[in-house]
C-alpha positions as CSV (number, residue, x, y, z in Angstrom):
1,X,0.0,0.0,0.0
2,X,1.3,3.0,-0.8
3,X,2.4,5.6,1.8
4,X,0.0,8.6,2.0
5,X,-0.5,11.6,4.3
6,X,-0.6,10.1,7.9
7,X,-3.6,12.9,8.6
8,X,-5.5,12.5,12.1
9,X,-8.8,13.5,12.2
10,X,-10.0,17.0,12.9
11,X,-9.4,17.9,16.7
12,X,-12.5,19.7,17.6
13,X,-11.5,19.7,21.6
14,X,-8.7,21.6,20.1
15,X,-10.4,23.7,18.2
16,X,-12.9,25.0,21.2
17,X,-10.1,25.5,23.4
18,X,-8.2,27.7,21.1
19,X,-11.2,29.7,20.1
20,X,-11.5,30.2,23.8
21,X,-8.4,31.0,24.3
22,X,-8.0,33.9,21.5
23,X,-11.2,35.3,21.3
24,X,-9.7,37.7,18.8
25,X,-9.8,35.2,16.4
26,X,-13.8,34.5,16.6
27,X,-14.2,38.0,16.1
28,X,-12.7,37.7,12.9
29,X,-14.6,35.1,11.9
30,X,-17.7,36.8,12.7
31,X,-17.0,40.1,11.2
32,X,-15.8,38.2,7.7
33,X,-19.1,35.8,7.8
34,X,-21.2,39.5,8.4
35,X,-18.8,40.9,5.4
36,X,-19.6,37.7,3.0
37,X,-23.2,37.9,3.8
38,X,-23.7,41.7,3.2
39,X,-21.9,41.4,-0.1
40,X,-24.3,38.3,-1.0
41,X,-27.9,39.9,-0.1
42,X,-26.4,43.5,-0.7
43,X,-29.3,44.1,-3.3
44,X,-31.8,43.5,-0.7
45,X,-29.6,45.2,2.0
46,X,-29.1,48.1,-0.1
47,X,-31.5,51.4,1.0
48,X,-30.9,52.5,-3.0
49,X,-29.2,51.4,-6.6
50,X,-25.6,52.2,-6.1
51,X,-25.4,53.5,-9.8
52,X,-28.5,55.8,-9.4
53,X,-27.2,59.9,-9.5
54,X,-29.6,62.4,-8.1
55,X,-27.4,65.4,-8.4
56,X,-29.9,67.8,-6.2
57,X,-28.8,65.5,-2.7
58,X,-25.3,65.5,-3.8
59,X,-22.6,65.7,-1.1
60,X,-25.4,65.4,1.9
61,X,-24.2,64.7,5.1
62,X,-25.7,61.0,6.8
63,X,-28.8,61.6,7.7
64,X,-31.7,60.0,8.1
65,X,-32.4,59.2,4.2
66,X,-28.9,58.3,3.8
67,X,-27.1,56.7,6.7
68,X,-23.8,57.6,5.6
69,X,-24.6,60.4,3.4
70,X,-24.3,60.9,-0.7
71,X,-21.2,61.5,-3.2
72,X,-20.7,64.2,-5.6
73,X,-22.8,62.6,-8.1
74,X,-25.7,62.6,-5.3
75,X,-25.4,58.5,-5.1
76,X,-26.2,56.9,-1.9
77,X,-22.7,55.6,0.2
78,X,-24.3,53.2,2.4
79,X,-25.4,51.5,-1.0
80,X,-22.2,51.5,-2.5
81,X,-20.1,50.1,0.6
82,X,-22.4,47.2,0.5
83,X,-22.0,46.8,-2.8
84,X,-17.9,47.5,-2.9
85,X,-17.6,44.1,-0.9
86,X,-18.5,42.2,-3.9
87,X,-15.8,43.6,-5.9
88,X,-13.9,44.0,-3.0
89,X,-14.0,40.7,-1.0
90,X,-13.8,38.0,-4.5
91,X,-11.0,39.7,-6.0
92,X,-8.7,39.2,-3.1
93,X,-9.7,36.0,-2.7
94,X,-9.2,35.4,-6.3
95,X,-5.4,36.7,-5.5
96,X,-4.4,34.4,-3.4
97,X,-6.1,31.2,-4.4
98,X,-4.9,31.9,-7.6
99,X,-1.2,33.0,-6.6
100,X,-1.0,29.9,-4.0
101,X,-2.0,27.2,-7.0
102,X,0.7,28.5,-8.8
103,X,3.5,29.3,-6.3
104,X,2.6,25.3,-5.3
105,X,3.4,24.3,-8.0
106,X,6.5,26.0,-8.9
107,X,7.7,25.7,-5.7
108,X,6.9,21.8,-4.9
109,X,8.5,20.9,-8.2
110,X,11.6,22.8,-7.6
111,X,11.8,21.6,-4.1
112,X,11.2,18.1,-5.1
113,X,13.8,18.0,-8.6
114,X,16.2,19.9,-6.6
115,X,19.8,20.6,-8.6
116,X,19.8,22.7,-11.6
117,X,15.9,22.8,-12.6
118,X,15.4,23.7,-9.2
119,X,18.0,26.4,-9.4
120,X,16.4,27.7,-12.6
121,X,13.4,27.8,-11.2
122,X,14.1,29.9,-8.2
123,X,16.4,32.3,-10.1
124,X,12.7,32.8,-12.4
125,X,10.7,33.5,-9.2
126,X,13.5,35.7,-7.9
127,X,13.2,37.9,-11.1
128,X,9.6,38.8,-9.6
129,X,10.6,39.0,-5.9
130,X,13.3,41.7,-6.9
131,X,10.7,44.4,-7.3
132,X,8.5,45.9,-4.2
133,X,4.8,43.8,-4.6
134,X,3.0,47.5,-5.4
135,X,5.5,48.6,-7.5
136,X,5.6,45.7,-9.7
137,X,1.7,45.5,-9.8
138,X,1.0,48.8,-11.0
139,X,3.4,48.3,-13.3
140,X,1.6,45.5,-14.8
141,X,-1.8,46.9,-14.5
142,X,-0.9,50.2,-15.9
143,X,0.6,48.5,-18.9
144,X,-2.6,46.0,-18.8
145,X,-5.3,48.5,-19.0
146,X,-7.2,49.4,-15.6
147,X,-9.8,47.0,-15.3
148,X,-10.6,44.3,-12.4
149,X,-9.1,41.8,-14.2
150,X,-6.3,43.4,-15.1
151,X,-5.9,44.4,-11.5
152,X,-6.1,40.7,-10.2
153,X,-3.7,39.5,-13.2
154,X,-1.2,41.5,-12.1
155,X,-1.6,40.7,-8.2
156,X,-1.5,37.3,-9.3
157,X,2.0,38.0,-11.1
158,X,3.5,39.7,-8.4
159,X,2.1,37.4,-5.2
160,X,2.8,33.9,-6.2
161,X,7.1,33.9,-6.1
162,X,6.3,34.3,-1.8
163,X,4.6,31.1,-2.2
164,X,6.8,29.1,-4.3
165,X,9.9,29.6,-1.9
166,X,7.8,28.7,1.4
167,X,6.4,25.6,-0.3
168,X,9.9,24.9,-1.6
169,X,11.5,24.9,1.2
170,X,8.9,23.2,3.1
171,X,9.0,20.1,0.4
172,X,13.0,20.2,0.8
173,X,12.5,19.5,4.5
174,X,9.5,16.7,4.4
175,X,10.8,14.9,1.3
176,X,13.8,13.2,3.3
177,X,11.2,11.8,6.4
178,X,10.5,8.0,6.3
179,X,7.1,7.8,5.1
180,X,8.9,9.5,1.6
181,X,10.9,7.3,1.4
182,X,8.8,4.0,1.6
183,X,6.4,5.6,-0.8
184,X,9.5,5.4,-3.2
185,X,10.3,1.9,-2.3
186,X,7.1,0.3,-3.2
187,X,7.3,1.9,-6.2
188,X,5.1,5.0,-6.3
189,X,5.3,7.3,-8.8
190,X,7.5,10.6,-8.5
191,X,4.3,12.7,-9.3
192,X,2.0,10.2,-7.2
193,X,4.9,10.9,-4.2
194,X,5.0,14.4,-4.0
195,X,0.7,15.6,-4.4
196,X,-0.5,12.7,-2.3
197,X,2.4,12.1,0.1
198,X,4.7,15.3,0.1
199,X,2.1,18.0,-0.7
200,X,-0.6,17.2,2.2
201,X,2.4,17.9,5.0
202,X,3.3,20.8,3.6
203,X,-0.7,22.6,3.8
204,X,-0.8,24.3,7.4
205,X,2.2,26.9,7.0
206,X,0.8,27.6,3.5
207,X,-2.7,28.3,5.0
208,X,-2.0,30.6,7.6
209,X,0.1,32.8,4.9
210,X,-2.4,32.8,2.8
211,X,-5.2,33.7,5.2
212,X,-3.2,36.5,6.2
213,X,-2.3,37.6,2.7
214,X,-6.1,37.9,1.4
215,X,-6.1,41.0,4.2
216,X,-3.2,42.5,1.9
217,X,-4.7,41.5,-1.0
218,X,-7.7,43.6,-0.3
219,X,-5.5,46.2,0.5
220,X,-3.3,45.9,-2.7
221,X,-6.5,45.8,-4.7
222,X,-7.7,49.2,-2.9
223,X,-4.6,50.7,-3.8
224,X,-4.9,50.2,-7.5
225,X,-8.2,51.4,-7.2
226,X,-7.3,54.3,-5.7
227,X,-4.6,55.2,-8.3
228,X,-7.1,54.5,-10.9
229,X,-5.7,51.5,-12.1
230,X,-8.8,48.9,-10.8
231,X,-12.2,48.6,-11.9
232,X,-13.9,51.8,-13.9
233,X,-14.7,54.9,-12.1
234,X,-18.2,54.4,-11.6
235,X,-18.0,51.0,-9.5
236,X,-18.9,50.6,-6.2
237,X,-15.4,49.7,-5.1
238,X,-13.6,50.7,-1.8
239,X,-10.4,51.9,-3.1
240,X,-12.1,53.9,-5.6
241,X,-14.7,55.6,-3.4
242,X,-11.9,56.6,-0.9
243,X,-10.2,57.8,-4.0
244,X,-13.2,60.0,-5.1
245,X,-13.2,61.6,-1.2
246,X,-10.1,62.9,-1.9
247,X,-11.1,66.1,-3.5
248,X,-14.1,66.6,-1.3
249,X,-11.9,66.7,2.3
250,X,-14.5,68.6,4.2
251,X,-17.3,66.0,3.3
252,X,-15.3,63.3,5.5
253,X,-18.4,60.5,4.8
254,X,-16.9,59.8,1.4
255,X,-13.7,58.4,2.4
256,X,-14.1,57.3,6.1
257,X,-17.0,54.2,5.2
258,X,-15.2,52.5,2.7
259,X,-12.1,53.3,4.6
260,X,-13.8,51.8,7.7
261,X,-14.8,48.7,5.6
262,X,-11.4,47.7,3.8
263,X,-10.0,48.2,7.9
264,X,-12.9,45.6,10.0
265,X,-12.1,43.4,7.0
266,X,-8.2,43.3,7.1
267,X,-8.4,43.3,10.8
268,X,-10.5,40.4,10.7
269,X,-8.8,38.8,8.5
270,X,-5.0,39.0,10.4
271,X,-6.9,38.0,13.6
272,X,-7.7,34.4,11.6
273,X,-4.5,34.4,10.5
274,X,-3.3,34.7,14.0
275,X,-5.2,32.1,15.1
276,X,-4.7,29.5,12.8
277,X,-1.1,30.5,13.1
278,X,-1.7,28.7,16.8
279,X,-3.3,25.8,15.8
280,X,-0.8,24.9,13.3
281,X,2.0,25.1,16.1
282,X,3.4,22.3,17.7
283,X,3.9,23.5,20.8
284,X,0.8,24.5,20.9
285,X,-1.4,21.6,20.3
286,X,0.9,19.9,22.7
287,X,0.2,21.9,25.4
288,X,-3.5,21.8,24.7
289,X,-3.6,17.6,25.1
């Protein structure tokens, strides 16, 4: 039988006490969940259309019609904050599932080969890592087009080198360990060896980096927003709307919502991180037996 992932099953026990323990990172659980639902029913949530302009309430202060006030182009900002999470929220997701399949890859593979592909491949993924990420991705989008897609692409391009090294060198440090090594003897398959035996050890570190990095994602994607280089001008997107309450200073509703939302959601996010960051540690569970 060929030698597989030795995975126990899911310690609940372990779970509870360490949701106990760091309350923090329930709060960021609840706070996404609330953040994934609003951007889900934010057409029945919505007090207006995001998109409709009624230039005679333009620039109104929150008020009882509209909670957190109006634009310049009189649309309603409560509307377009619930809508901005479902541009928002998807495309850093997007990001990092996208930049984490293909960092895997590269990575594992390089890791596994070792010797001169892998030193080919890691002098390709330097090439990438030698720029600052923002730099690099507006770059990219600039030369792209603005556009969401173009935004993601070029988050993509710049975010998956991170993960290529860390699964690298994770691989380089399981592949040597006994149950490797019998998978070889009985005659699995070099490709069969590293997904199904290598691969599935090598998860937990990966998955509290990328939990963290959807956070600065988001934020990444706000900041090409806000330099004009994301979706169209007209889009309910945070980056953008923070970006349009620049030249209107004094009305201070038209930057501090969506600012508020791109924080609770970041925050949230790096309080998960933090958590799983505790379940995946040794010590941890050990202490927790």
């Amino acid at each position: 039988m060929i030698a597989r992932w030795n995975a126990s099953p899911i310690n609940w026990r372990l779970i509870r006490v360490r949701a106990g323990q760091n309350p923090l990172m329930v709060v960021g659980v609840v706070v996404c969940v609330v953040w994934m639902l609003i951007s889900i029913f934010a057409g029945q949530l919505a007090p207006y259309d995001p998109f409709q302009q009624n230039v005679m309430a333009r620039l109104q202060g929150p008020s009882d019609a509209h909670w957190f006030g109006t634009d310049q182009l009189g649309r309603d900002v409560l509307a377009r904050v619930l809508y901005g999470g479902r541009t928002s929220l998807p495309a850093g997701l997007l990001v990092i599932v996208t930049a984490t399949v293909i960092g895997t890859i590269f990575g594992a593979i390089g890791g596994y080969i070792g010797g001169l592909g892998d030193e080919l491949l890691m002098r390709f993924t330097e090439v990438f890592m030698a720029f600052p990420i923002i730099i690099l991705a507006m770059a990219i989008a600039a030369a792209l087009g603005p556009s969401v897609n173009n935004a993601v692409i070029a988050m993509v391009v710049v975010w998956w080198p991170s993960y290529a090294r860390i699964i690298r060198s994770l691989v380089i440090s399981v592949k040597s360990n006994e149950y490797v090594e019998s998978a070889r003897t009985i005659g699995a398959s070099p490709v069969r060896v590293l997904f199904r035996t290598i691969l599935p050890n090598c998860v937990a570190p990966a998955l509290v980096m990328a939990t963290l990095d959807v956070g600065n994602a988001i934020l990444i994607f706000a900041g090409l927003s806000f330099l004009g280089l994301g979706p169209e001008p007209s889009s309910p997107e945070w980056g953008r709307m923070v970006s349009d309450g620049i030249d209107y200073f004094d009305q201070w509703w038209l930057s501090t919502f969506p600012g508020l939302a791109i924080l609770t959601v970041v925050m949230a996010l790096n309080f998960i991180g933090d958590g799983l960051r505790d379940l995946a540690d040794p010590r941890t569970r050990k202490t927790l037996r």
